[in-house]
C-alpha positions in Angstrom: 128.3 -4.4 221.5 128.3 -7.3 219.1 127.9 -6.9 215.4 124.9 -8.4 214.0 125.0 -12.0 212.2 124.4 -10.1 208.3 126.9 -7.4 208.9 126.6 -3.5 208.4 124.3 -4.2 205.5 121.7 -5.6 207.9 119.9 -3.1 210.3 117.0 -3.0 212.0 115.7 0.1 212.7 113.7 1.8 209.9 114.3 5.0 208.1 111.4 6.9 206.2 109.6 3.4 206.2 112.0 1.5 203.9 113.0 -1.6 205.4 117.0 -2.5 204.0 117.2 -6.3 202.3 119.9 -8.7 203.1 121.9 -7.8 200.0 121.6 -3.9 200.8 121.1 -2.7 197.0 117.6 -3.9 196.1 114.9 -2.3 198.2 111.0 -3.6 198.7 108.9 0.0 199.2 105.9 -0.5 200.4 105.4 3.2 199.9 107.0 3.2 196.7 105.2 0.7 195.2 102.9 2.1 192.7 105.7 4.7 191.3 107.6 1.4 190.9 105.2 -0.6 188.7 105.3 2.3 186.9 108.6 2.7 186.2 109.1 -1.1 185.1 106.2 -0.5 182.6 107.7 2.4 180.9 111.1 0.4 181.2 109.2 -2.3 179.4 108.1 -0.1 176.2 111.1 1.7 176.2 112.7 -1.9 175.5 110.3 -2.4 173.1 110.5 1.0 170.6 114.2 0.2 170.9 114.1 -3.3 169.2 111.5 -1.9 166.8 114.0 1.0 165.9 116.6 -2.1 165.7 114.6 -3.9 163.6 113.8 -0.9 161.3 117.7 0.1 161.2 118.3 -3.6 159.9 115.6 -3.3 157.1 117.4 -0.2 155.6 120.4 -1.4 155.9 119.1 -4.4 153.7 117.6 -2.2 151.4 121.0 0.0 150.8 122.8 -3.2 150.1 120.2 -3.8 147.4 120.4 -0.4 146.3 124.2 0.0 145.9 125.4 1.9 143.1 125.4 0.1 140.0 127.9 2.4 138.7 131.7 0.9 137.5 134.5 2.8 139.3 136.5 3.3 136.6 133.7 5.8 134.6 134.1 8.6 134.4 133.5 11.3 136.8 131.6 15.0 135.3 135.1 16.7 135.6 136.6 14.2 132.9 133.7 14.4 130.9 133.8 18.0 130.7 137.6 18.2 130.1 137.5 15.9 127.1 134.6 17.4 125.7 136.4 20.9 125.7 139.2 19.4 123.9 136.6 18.3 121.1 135.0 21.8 121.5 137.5 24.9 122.5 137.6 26.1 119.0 134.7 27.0 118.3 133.2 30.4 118.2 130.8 29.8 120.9 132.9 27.9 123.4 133.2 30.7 126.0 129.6 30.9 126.6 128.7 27.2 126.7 131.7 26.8 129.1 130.2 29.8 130.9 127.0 27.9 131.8 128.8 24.6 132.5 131.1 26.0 135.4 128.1 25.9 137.8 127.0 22.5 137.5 130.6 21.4 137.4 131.7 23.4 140.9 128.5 21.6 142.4 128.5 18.3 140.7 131.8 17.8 138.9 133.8 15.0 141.8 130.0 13.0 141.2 130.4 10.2 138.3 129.0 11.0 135.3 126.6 7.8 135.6 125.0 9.1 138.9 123.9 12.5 138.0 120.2 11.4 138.0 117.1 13.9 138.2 117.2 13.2 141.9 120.8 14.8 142.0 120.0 17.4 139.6 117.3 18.6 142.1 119.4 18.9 144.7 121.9 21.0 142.9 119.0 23.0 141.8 118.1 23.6 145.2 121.8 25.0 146.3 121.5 27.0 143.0 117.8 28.8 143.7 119.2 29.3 147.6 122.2 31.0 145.9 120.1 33.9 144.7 122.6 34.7 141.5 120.1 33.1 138.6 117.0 33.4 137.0 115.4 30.3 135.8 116.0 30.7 132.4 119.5 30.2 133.2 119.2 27.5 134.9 117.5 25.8 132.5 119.9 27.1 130.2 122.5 25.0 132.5 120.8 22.2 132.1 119.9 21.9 128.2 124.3 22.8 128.6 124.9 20.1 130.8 122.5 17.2 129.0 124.5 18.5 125.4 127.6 17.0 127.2 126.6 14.3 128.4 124.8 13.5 125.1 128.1 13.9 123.5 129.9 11.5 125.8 127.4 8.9 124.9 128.1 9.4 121.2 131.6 8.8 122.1 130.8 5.9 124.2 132.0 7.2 127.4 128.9 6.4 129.1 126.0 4.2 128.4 123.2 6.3 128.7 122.6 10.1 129.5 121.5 9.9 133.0 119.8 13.4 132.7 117.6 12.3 129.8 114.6 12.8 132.1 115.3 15.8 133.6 112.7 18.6 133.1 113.3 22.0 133.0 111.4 25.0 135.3 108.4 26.4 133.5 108.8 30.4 133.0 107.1 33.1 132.2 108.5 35.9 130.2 107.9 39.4 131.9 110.1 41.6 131.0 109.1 45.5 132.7 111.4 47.5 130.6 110.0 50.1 128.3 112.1 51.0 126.1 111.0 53.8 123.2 112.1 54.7 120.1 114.5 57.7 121.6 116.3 54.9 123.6 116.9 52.8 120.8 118.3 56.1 118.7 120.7 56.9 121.9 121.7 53.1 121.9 122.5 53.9 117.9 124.6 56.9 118.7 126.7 54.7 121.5 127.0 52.1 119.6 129.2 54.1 116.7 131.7 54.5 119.8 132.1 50.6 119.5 135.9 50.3 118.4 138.7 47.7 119.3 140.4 49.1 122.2 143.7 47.0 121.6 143.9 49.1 118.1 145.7 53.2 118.7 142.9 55.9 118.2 142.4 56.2 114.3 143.6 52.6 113.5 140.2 51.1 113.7 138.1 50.7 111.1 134.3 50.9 112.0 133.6 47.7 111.5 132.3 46.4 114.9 130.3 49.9 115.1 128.6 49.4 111.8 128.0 45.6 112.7 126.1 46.5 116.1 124.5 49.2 114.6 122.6 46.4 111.8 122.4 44.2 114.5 120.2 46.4 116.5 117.8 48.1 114.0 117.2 44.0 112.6 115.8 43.5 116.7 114.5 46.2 117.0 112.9 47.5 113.4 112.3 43.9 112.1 111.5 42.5 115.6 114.1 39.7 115.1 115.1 37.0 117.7 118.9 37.2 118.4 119.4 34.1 117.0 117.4 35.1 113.8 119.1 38.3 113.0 122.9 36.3 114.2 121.9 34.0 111.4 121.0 36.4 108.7 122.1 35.8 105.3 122.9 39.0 102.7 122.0 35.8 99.7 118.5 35.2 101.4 117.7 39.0 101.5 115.2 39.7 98.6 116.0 43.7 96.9 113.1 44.7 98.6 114.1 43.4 101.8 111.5 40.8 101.9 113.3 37.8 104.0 112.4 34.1 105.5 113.7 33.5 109.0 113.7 30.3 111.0 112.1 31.1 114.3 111.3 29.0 117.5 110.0 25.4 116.6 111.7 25.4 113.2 108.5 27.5 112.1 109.4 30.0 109.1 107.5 33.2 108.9 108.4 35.9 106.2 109.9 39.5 107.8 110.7 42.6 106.2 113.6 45.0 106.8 113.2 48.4 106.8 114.7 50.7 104.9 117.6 51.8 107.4 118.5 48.8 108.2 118.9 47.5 104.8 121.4 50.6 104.4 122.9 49.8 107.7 123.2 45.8 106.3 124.8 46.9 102.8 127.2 48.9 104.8 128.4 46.1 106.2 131.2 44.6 103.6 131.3 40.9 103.3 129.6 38.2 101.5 127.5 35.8 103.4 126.4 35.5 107.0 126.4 39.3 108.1 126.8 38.6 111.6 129.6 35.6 111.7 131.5 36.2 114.9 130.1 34.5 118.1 127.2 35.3 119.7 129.2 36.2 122.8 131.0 39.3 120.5 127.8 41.0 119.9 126.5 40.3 123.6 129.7 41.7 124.9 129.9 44.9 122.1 126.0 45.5 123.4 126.3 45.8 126.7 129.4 47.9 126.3 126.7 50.5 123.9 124.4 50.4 127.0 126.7 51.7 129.6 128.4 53.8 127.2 125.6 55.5 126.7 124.0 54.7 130.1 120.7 53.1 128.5 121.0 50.5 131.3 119.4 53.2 133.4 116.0 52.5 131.6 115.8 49.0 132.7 113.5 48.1 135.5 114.7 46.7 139.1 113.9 43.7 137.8 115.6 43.3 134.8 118.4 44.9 136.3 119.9 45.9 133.0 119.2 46.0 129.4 119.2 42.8 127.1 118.7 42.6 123.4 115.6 40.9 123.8 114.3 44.2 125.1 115.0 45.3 121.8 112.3 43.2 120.0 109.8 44.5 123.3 110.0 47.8 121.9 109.8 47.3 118.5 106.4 45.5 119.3 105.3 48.3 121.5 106.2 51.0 118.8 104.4 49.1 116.0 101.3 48.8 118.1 101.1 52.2 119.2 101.5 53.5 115.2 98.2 51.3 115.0 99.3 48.3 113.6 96.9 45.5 113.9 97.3 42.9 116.5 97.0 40.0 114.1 99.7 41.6 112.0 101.9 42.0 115.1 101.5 38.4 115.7 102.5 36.9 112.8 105.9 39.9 112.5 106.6 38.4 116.1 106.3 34.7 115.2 103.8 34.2 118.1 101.1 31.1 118.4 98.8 33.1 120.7 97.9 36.9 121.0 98.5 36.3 124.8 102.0 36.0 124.1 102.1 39.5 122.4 99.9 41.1 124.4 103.0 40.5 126.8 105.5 42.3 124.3 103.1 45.5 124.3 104.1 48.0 126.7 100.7 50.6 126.4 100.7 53.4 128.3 97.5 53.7 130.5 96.7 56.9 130.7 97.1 57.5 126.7 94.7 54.3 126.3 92.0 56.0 128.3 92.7 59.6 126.6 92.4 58.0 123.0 88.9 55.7 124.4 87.1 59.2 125.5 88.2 60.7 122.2 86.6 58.1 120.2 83.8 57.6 122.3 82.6 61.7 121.8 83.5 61.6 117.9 80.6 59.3 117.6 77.2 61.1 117.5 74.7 61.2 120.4 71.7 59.1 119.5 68.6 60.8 120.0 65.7 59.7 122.1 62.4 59.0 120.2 59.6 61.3 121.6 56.4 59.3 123.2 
């Protein structure tokens, strides 16, 4: 039997009605043919979303040229900042605690040039931060007023043109503390805090005077109401006799307070002249919090609080005052507040007494009597 003229690609018997071309790869279905109109049209705007994504891909690439960082090579990045600026700044009294809140932003954002930390990056970090679950956001703002002090000081110092944080905003918070703390507390917070000694010193070596100094420290938050920053910066020369003192509060607004009579006794024992309270704020945060798990007050604090602050010390001053019937405008001016609503949030009323002591005063008042038609 002789081959036929187109070789083995050519036959001519039919199989499932496809009938074989000359070249045997390209095949004419009559069958097939609407399923293959098909398939060339979706071929067709397949090819077309492709060379639209291609064009799109080309426009951003054009755009990220024209957006390149602006930023020299040679600045500085946030870890050279930082180390320069605790050269300037390692002796003073309060450099553990501001180095404390600028090793988060460093760990995240330290290897980043100083000049690119922008908003945009800040919000990022602030992300990873609130997804971290270990701080409130009055810390983190607390990082951030940290983090734009440095970089304001390495514009002073010419290190950097501009602070690139400049328009960062902080998180808007509401204070709410839940702790109730009463007057008992605070006297059991007293009696711990007398324990307060130097632990490096041999028993009997030390001499009371980091006791006496938390002890003044507290009844000034708690009997005067002070700020911690108002009763750190307390000055023996600006105390009248009578105890009558001005205090710079929040917004550089100065409002007159009076101390009590314990805690000018607790003051005058305190020897010195000048500030009363001149270590760092970190020694008296430190010397607190050992009082409140010395004498376990921490178990007072709500779950969340978590544990005892000294702010929590003003909270109860505020509630005591107002529950020996102080009036509220008075309150607000002791506290320094703008608005009652802000001290309505400092008074911690108990429910149950506020209802007893509306009944009693509604049945002391006399039942009016019903005129007789």
């Amino acid at each position: 039997m002789e081959p036929s003229p187109g070789g083995a690609g050519q036959r001519t018997e039919h199989a499932h009605g496809v009938t074989p071309t000359a070249s045997g790869d390209d095949f004419v279905a009559s069958s097939f043919g609407p399923d293959l109109s098909r398939l060339r049209l979706q071929l067709a705007q397949a090819w077309s979303e492709v060379k639209a994504l291609r064009r799109t891909v080309a426009h951003q690439a054009r755009l990220l040229e024209n957006l390149a960082s602006e930023t020299h090579p040679a600045a500085p990045s946030l870890n050279c900042v930082y180390w320069l600026f605790s050269l300037a700044h390692c002796h003073e009294h309060s450099w553990k605690e501001r180095r404390n809140r600028l090793l988060p932003s460093l760990r995240g954002l330290g290897t980043m040039l100083a000049p690119d930390v922008t908003p945009v990056v800040w919000a990022r970090h602030l992300a990873s931060r609130i997804a971290e679950g270990n701080a409130c956001a009055h810390t983190r703002n607390i990082e951030l007023g940290r983090l734009k002090g440095m970089l304001n000081w390495a514009v002073d110092n010419e290190m950097i043109a501009v602070n690139p944080l400049r328009a960062a905003k902080k998180e808007k918070t509401v204070s709410r503390r839940e702790t109730e703390l009463r007057y008992y507390d605070v006297d059991n917070l007293l009696a711990a805090a007398e324990d307060v000694s130097d632990r490096r010193l041999c028993d009997g070596d030390d001499d009371g005077l980091r006791a006496k100094k938390l002890r003044a420290f507290v009844l000034c938050c708690f009997d005067s109401m002070l700020r911690f920053r108002e009763a750190h910066s307390l000055d023996r020369d600006a105390i009248s006799p009578d105890g009558d003192v001005t205090v710079l509060g929040k917004g550089a607004k100065l409002r007159a307070v009076r101390l009590t009579t314990r805690t000018l006794e607790a003051i005058r024992g305190v020897p010195g002249k000048g500030r009363i309270f001149p270590e760092s704020p970190a020694t008296y945060r430190r010397h607190f919090r050992w009082a409140c798990e010395h004498g376990r007050i921490d178990a007072k604090a709500a779950p969340r609080d978590r544990r005892i602050v000294i702010h929590h010390l003003r909270h109860a001053g505020a509630t005591e005052a107002d529950a020996a019937g102080v009036r509220p405008g008075a309150l607000q001016l002791a506290l320094g507040h703008s608005s009652m609503s802000t001290t309505e949030r400092y008074l911690h009323r108990d429910k149950d007494a506020a209802a007893r002591e509306v009944a009693e005063a509604m049945e002391r008042r006399p039942p009016k009597r019903s005129r007789r038609k």
